[in-house]
C-alpha positions in Angstrom: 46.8 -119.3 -123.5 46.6 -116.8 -126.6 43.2 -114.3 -126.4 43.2 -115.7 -130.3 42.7 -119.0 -128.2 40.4 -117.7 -125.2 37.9 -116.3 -127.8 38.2 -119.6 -130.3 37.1 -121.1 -126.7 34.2 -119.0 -125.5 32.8 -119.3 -129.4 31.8 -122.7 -128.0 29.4 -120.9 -125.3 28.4 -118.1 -128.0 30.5 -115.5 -126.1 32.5 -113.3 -128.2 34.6 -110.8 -128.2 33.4 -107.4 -129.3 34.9 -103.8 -129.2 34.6 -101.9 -125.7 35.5 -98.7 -124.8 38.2 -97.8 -121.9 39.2 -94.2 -121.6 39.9 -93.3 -125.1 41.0 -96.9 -126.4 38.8 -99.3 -127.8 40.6 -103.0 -127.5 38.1 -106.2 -127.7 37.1 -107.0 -125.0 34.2 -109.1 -123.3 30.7 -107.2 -121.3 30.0 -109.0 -118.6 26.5 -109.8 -119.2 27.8 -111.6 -122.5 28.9 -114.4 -119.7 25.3 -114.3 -117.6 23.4 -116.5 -119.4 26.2 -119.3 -119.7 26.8 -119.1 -115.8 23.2 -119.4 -115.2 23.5 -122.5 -118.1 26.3 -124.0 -117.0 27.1 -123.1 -113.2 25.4 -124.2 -110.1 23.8 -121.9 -107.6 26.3 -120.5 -105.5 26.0 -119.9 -101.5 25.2 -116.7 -100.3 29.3 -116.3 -99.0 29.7 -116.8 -102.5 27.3 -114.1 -103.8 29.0 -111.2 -101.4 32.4 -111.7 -103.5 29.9 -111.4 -106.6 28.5 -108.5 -105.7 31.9 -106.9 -105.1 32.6 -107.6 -108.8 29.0 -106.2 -110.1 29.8 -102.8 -108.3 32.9 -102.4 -110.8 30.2 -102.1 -114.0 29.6 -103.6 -116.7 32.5 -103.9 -118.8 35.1 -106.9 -117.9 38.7 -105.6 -116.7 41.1 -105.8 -120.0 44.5 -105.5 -120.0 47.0 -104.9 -123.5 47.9 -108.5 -124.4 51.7 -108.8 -124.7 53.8 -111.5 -125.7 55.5 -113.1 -122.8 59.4 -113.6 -122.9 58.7 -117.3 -123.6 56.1 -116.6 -126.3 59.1 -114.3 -128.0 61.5 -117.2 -127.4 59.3 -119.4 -129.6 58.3 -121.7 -126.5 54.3 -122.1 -126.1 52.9 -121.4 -122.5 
């Protein structure tokens, strides 16, 4: 999967990609809260073993984890993954 394709897929939930800042780079990238309303939509109501691993992940902020997009030797090679 391509980001070009992650983002064409999220459209679909109105989730896009917007510019975030890390350190002093600025790749696109997604918030976090950009996703809230479509898991509240879309997902159902987890168990409270569940919501512990959640929480873990709300104490990291706000901004999703992105990491520089590079093509895989296969991708190089011409093959699709």
């Amino acid at each position: 999967m391509t980001a070009s394709r992650l983002a064409r897929m999220l459209n679909d939930f109105k989730i896009r990609p917007r510019t975030v800042r890390i350190g002093n780079q600025t790749p696109k990238g997604f918030h976090r809260n950009d996703f809230e309303e479509a898991w509240k939509r879309y997902l159902p109501a987890t168990e409270k073993a569940a919501t512990s691993a959640t929480r873990a992940t709300h104490d990291r902020g706000n901004v999703a984890a992105v990491a520089a997009v590079a093509p895989s030797q296969e991708e190089d090679a011409g093959v699709e993954v």
